[in-house]
C-alpha positions in Angstrom: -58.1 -20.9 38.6 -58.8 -23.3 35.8 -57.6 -26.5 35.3 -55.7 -25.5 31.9 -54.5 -22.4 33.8 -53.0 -25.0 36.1 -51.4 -26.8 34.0 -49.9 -23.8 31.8 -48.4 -22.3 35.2 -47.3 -25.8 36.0 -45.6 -26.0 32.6 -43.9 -22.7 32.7 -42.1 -23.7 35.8 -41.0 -26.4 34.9 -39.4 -25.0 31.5 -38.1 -22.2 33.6 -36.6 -24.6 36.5 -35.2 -26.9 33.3 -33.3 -23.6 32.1 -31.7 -22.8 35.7 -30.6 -26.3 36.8 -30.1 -27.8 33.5 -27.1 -25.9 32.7 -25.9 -26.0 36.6 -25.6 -29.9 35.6 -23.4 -29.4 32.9 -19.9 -28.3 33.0 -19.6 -26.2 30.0 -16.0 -25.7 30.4 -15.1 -29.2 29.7 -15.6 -28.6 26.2 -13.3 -26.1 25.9 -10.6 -27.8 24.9 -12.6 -29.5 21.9 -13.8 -26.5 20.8 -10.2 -25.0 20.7 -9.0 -27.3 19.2 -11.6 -27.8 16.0 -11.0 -24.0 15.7 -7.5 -23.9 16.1 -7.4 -27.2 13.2 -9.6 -25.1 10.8 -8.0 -22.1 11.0 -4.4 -23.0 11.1 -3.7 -20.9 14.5 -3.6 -21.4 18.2 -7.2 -20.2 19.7 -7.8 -19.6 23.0 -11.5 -19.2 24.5 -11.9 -17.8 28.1 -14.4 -19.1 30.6 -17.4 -20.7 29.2 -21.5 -20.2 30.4 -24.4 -22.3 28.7 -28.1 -20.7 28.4 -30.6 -23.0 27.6 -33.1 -20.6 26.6 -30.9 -19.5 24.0 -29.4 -22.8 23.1 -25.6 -20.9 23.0 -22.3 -21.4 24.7 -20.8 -17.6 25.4 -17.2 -17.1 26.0 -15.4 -14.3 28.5 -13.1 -13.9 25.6 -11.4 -15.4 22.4 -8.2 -14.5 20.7 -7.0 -16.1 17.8 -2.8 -16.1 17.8 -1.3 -14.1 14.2 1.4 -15.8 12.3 5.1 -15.4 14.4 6.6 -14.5 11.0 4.6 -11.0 11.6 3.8 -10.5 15.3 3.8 -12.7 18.6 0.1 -10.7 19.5 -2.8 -11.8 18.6 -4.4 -11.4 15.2 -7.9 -11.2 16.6 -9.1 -10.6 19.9 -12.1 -9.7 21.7 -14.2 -9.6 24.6 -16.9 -11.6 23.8 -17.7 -15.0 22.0 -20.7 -16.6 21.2 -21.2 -19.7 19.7 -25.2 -21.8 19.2 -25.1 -25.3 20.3 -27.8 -28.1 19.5 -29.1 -27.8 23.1 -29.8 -31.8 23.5 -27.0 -33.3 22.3 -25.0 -31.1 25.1 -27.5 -31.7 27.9 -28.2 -35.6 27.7 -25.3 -37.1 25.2 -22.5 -34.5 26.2 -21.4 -33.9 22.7 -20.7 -30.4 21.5 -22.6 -29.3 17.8 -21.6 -25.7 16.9 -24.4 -24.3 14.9 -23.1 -21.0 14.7 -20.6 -18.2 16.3 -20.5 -14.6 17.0 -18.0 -12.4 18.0 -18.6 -9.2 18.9 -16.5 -6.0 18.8 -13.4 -7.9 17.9 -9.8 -6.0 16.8 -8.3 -7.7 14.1 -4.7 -6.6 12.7 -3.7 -7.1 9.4 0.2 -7.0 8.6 2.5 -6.7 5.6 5.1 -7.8 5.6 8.7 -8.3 3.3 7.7 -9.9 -0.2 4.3 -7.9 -0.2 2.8 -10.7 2.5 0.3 -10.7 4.4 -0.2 -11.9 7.9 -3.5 -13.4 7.3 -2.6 -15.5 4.2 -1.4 -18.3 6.2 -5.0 -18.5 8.0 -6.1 -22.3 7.1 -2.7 -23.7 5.9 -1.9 -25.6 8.3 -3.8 -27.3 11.8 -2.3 -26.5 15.1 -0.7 -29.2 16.9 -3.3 -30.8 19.6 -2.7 -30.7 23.2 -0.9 -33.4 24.8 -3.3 -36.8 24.8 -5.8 -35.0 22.4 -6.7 -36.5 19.0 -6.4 -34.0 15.8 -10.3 -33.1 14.8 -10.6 -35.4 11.8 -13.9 -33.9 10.2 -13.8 -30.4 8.6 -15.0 -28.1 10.8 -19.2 -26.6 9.5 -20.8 -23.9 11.0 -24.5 -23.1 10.1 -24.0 -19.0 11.2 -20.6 -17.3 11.4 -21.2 -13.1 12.5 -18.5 -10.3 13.2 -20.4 -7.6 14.3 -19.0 -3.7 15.0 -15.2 -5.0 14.6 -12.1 -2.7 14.1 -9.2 -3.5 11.3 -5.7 -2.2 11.9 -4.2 -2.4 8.7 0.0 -1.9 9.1 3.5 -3.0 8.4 5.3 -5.7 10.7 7.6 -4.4 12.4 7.1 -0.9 11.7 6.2 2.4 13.7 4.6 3.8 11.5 0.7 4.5 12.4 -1.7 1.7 11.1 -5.2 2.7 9.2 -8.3 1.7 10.9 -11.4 0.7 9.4 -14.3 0.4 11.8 -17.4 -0.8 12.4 -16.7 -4.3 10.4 -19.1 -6.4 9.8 -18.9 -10.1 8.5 -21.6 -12.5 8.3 -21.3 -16.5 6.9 -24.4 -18.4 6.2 -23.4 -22.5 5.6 -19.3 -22.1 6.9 -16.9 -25.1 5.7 -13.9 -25.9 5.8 -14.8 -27.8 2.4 -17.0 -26.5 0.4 -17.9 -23.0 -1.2 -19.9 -20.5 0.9 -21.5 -17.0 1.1 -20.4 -14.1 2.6 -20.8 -10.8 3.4 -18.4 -8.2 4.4 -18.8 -4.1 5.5 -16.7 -1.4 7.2 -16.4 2.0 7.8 -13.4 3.4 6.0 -10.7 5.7 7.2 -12.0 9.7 6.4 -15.2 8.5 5.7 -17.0 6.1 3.4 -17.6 2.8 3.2 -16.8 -0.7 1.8 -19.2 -3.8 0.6 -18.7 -7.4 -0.2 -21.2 -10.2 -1.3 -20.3 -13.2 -3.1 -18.8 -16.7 -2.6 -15.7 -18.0 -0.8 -14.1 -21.8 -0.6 -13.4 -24.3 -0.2 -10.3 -23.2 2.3 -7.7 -25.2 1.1 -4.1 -24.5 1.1 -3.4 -20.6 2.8 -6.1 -18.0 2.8 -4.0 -16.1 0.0 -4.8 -18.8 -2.2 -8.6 -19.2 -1.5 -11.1 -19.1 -4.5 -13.6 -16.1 -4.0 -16.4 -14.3 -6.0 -17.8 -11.1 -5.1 -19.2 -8.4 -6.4 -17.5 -5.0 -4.2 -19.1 -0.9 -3.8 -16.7 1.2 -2.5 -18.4 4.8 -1.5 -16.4 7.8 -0.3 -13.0 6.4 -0.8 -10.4 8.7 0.7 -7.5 7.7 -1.5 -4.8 9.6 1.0 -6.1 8.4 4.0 -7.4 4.8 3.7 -4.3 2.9 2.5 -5.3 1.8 -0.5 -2.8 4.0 -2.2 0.7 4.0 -1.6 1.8 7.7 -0.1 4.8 7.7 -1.7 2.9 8.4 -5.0 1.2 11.5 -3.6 -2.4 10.7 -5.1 -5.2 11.8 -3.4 -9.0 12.3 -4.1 -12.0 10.8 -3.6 -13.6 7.9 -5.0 -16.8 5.4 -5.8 -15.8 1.9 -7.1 -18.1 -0.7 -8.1 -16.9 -4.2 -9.3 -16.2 -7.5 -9.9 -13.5 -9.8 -8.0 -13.0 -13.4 -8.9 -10.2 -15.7 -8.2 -9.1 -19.1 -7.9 -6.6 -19.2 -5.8 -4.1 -18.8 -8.9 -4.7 -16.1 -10.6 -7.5 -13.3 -9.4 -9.3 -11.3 -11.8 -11.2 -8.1 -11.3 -13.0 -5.5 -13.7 -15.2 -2.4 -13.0 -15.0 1.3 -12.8 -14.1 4.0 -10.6 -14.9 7.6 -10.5 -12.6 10.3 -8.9 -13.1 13.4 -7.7 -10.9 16.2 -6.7 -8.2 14.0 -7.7 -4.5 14.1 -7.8 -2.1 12.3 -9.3 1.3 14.0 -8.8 2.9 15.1 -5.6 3.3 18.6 -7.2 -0.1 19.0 -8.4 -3.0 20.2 -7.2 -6.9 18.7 -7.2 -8.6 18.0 -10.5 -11.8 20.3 -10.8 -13.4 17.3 -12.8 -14.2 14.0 -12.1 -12.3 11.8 -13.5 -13.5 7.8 -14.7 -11.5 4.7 -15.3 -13.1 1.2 -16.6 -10.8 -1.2 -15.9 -9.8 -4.5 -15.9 -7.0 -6.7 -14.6 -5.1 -10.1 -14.7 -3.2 -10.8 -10.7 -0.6 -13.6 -10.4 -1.1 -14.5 -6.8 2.4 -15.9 -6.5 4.4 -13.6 -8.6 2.6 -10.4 -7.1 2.8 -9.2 -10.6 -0.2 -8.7 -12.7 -1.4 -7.2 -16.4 -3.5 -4.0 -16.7 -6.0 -5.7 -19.8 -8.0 -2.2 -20.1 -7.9 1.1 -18.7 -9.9 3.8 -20.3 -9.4 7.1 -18.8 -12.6 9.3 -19.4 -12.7 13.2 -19.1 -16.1 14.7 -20.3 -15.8 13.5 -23.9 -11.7 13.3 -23.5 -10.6 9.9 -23.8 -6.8 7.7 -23.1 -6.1 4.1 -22.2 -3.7 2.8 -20.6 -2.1 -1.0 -20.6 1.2 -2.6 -19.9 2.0 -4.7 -16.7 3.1 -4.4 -13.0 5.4 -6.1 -10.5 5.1 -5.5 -6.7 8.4 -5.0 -5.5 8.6 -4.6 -1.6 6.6 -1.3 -0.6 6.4 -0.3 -3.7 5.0 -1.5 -7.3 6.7 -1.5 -11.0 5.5 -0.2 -14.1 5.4 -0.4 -17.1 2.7 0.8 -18.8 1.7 2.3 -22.1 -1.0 5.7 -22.0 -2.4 6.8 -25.5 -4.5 9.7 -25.7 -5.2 10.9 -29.3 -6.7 14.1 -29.6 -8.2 14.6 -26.2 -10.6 17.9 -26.8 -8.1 20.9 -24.5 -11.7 22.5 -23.0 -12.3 18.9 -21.2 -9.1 18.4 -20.2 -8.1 21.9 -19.4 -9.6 21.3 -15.5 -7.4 18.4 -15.2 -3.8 19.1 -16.1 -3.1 21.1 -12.0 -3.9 17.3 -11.1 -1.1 16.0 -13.4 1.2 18.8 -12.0 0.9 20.5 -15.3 1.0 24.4 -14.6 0.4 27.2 -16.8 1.7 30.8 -16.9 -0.4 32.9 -13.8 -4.0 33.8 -14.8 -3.7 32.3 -18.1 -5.7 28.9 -20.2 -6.0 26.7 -22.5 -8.9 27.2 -24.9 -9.9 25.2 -27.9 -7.9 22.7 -30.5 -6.6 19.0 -29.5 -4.1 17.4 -27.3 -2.5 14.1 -28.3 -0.2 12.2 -26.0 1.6 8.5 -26.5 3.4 7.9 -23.3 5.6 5.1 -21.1 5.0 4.7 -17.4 7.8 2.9 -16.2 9.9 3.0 -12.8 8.6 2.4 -9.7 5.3 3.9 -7.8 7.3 6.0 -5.2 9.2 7.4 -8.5 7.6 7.2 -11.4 9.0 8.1 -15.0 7.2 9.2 -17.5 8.3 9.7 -21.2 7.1 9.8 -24.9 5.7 12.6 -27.2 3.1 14.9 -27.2 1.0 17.4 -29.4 -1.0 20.2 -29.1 -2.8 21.3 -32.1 -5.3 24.5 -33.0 -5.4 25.9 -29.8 -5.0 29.4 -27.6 -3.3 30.3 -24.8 -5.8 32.4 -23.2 -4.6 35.8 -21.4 -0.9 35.7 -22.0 0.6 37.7 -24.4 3.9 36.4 -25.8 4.8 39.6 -27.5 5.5 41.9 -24.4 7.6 38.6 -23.1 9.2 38.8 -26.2 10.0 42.7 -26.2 13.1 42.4 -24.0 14.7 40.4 -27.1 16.2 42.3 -30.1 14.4 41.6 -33.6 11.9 40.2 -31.6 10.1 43.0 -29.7 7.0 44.3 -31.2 6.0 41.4 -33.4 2.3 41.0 -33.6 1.0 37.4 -31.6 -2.5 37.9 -31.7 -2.9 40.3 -29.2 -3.4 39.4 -24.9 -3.8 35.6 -26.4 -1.5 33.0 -28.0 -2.7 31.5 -30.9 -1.2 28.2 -31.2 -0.8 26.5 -34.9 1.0 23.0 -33.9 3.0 22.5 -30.7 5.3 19.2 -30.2 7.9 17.7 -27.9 9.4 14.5 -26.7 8.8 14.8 -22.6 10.4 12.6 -20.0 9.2 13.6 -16.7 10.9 11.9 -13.1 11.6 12.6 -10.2 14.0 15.1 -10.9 12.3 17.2 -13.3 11.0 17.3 -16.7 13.0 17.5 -19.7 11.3 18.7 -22.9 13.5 18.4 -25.8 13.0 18.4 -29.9 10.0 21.7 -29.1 8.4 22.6 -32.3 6.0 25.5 -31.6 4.0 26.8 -35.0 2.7 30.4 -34.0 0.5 31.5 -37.3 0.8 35.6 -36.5 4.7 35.3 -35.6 6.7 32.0 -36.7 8.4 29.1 -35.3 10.0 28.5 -31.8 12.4 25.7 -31.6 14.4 24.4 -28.7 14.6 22.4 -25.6 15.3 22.3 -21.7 14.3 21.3 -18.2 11.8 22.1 -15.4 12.7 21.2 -12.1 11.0 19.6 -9.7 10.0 23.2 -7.9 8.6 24.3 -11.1 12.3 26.4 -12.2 12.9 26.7 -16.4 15.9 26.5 -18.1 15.3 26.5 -22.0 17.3 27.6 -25.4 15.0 28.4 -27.6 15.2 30.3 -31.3 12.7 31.9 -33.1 12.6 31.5 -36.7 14.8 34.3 -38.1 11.8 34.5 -41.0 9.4 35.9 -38.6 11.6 38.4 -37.3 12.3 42.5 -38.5 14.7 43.0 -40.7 16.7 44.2 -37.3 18.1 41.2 -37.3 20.2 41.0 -40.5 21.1 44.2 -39.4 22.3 43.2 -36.2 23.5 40.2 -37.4 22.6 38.4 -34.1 20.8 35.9 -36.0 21.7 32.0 -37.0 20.9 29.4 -39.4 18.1 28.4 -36.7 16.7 31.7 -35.7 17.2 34.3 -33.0 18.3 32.8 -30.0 16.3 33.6 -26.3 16.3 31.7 -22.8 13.3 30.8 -21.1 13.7 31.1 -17.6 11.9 32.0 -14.3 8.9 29.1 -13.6 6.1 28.0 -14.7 3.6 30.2 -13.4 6.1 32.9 -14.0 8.4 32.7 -17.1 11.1 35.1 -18.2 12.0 35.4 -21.3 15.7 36.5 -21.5 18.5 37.5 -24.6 20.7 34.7 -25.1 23.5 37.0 -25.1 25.7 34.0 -25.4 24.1 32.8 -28.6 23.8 36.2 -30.0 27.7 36.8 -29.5 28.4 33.9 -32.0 26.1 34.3 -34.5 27.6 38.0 -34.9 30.9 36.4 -34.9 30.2 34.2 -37.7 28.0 36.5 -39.4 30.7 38.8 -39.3 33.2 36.7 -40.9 31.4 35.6 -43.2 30.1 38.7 -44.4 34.2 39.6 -45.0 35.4 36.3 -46.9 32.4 37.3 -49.1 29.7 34.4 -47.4 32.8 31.8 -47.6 33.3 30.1 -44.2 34.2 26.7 -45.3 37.9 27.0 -44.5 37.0 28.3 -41.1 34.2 25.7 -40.2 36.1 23.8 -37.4 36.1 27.1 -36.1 32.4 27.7 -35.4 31.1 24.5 -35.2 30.4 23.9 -38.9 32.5 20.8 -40.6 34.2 21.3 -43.9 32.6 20.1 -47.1 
């Protein structure tokens, strides 16, 4: 064996006899309580950190276990806990001077849980607001805390309601790493996670300096969501009914005031009404978005809706009010092409007569969203211009009615010239009132009424006496506005009924009149009609 040999053996063993007894002749555990204690100062929470073991090889400190308490105003558990803690030491300092320099920390497989509370708060927004109260004859940590490393690795998110049974969503496999931690200054960070029915979430940018509550931290970061599973990941309310699937990609910055965000998301098979059913489009917002922090309340600055080459946008502001979130918005959509659109109205809860479609011409809308998320109301006018009705023929619906029966409609389609109504559609159904429907090959249909929330019609309606057989002057069924019908049935099924009702007293008043020689103006109180 060679001398250098020797001495390289010789060396080895003595590194390797250093890393057994050296940690032997330090008691770890006595720094315990200071590490508790500058974590429980930065982070505004009572932290406990089980029993302690130093490696020299590896220069760390690792910890049994670690559980960080949440605020009492939500739970009296633990707002993050797990089995194992890690933290990097400079390994001299805490052999020969005894002083404990955190360079970095890891915790692995941690369960964190996230709470709402009344007031739309948050459980984690009091993180940093305030330094837990030293042990007896301990000094408060006076320096802010600095970490070089800080790394969450395969962690699991509970996201709930305090004091609530209701289930919590889970996000998995979170990831968090901090390169430069302070308690003082700005820093970078990166955030990932599984999301609930798939999918996942991204964050890089910038976060600090933590003063004040978490809530009111400054933070920049750009954000890709993939695979968003609107119904089950919890970013939507359920109340609203909305589901679908979605990609986002953004921008968030705020500074601890005011948080602003911009960017677009795409949706697909989405749903926007609790009665609907799933778009067979995609669907696109570019947004962006002004949040008040303290108010909870924000302003929608843009929101274009895209369809294929159909366009709306949508502004107005919001209030979140308890579990739910106040609107008031304004949509305009001015002549949106029908054949883009046509895939999307089932989403909307818009259905049409079975096995029939919208082909060709324009629709227009100008709209309010106000009321609540959980029960919307939405009301304004709309248009729909040069378009057909595809496979459903009005005149065998119309047959049943006197005068009416046998008009020519353009055959198994509906040609429609100009149809227009003022809508306003709740929770309790749909009213459509002030109808003007333009049909070139038969007339004009005027009227009004209600669907119900199961899809049910009630509507008087009256077809302009113009475009009606001469059966009607015979009949003398018919009145100043036309010949009267009910709509009734559904939606997907409408019946189109005599409005025997109507009919009765228009022959009334047709018959008078026709015996004081067309002079009803003595009798006007009579039917309706005041006296001139």
């Amino acid at each position: 064996m060679t001398r250098g040999v020797r001495i390289a053996l010789i060396a080895a063993g003595a590194v390797l006899l250093a890393g057994v007894l050296l940690p032997k002749l330090v008691n770890v555990n006595s720094f315990r309580p200071m590490l508790e204690r500058e974590l429980s100062s930065a982070l505004g929470r009572a932290v406990k950190v089980g029993n302690l073991s130093f490696s020299l090889f590896s220069g760390s400190l690792s910890a049994d276990d670690i559980s960080i308490a949440d605020d009492p105003a939500f739970s009296q558990g633990a707002f993050l806990a797990a089995k194992k803690f890690e933290a990097g030491v400079e390994v001299l300092p805490l052999v020969f001077g005894k002083t404990l320099h955190v360079t970095g920390i890891r915790i692995d497989a941690p369960q964190i849980a996230l709470l709402k509370g009344p007031g739309n708060r948050w459980n984690f927004a009091t993180l940093g607001s305030g330094a837990a109260p030293a042990a007896k004859g301990e000094k408060p940590a006076e320096q802010a805390l600095s970490v070089d490393k800080v790394e969450i690795t395969k962690g699991r998110i509970l996201v709930g309601t305090a004091n609530s049974a209701e289930k919590p969503y889970a996000y998995e496999d979170v990831s968090l790493e901090v390169k430069g931690f302070s308690t003082s200054a700005k820093f970078p960070l990166e955030i990932g996670a599984k999301l609930p029915g798939g999918g996942s979430f991204d964050l890089k940018g910038t976060c600090g300096p933590l003063k004040g509550a978490a809530g009111q931290v400054p933070v920049e970061a750009a954000i890709k969501v993939k695979n968003l599973d609107l119904a089950l990941s919890g970013f939507v309310e359920p109340a609203t009914g909305i589901q679908g699937i979605a990609d986002f990609e953004g921008v968030l910055a705020s500074n601890g005031q005011v948080a602003k965000a911009n960017g677009t998301l795409s949706a697909e098979k989405l749903k926007l009404a609790s009665h609907g059913s799933p778009s067979a489009v995609p669907v696109s917002l570019k947004f962006a978005v002004e949040h008040r922090l303290a108010s909870d309340s924000g302003q929608l600055m843009l929101g274009d809706v895209g369809i294929g080459k159909a366009a709306a946008h949508i502004t107005g502001s919001y209030q979140v009010q308890g579990n739910a979130t106040g609107w008031n918005l304004k949509l305009s959509a001015p002549a949106m092409p029908v054949d883009e659109i046509q895939a999307v109205l089932p989403a909307l809860g818009v259905v049409l007569p079975s096995g029939s479609k919208l082909e060709g011409g324009t629709l227009s809308a100008d709209l309010a969203v106000t009321g609540s998320s959980a029960a919307p109301v939405v009301a304004g006018a709309v248009k729909l211009a040069n378009a057909k009705l595809a496979s459903f023929d009005l005149a065998s619906k119309l047959a049943v009615i006197p005068a009416l029966g046998g008009k020519n409609t353009g055959g198994r389609d509906t040609t429609i010239q100009d149809l227009s109504a003022n809508v306003n559609s709740g929770p309790d159904g749909t009213q459509a009132n002030v109808i003007h429907l333009a049909l070139p090959a038969f007339g004009t249909i005027t009227g009004g009424g209600t669907v119900s929330p199961s899809g049910a019609l009630s509507f008087a309606m009256n077809a302009d006496i113009a475009a009606a057989s001469g059966m009607v002057q015979k009949a003398g069924i018919g009145g100043e506005s036309g010949v009267p019908f009910l709509i009734e049935g559904t939606t997907s099924n409408p019946k189109f009924l005599p409005n025997a009702k109507a009919m009765a007293g228009n022959a009334a008043r047709n018959a008078v009149s026709g015996a004081l020689g067309g002079n009803v103006s003595g009798l006007g109180g009579l039917f309706g009609k005041k006296k001139k």
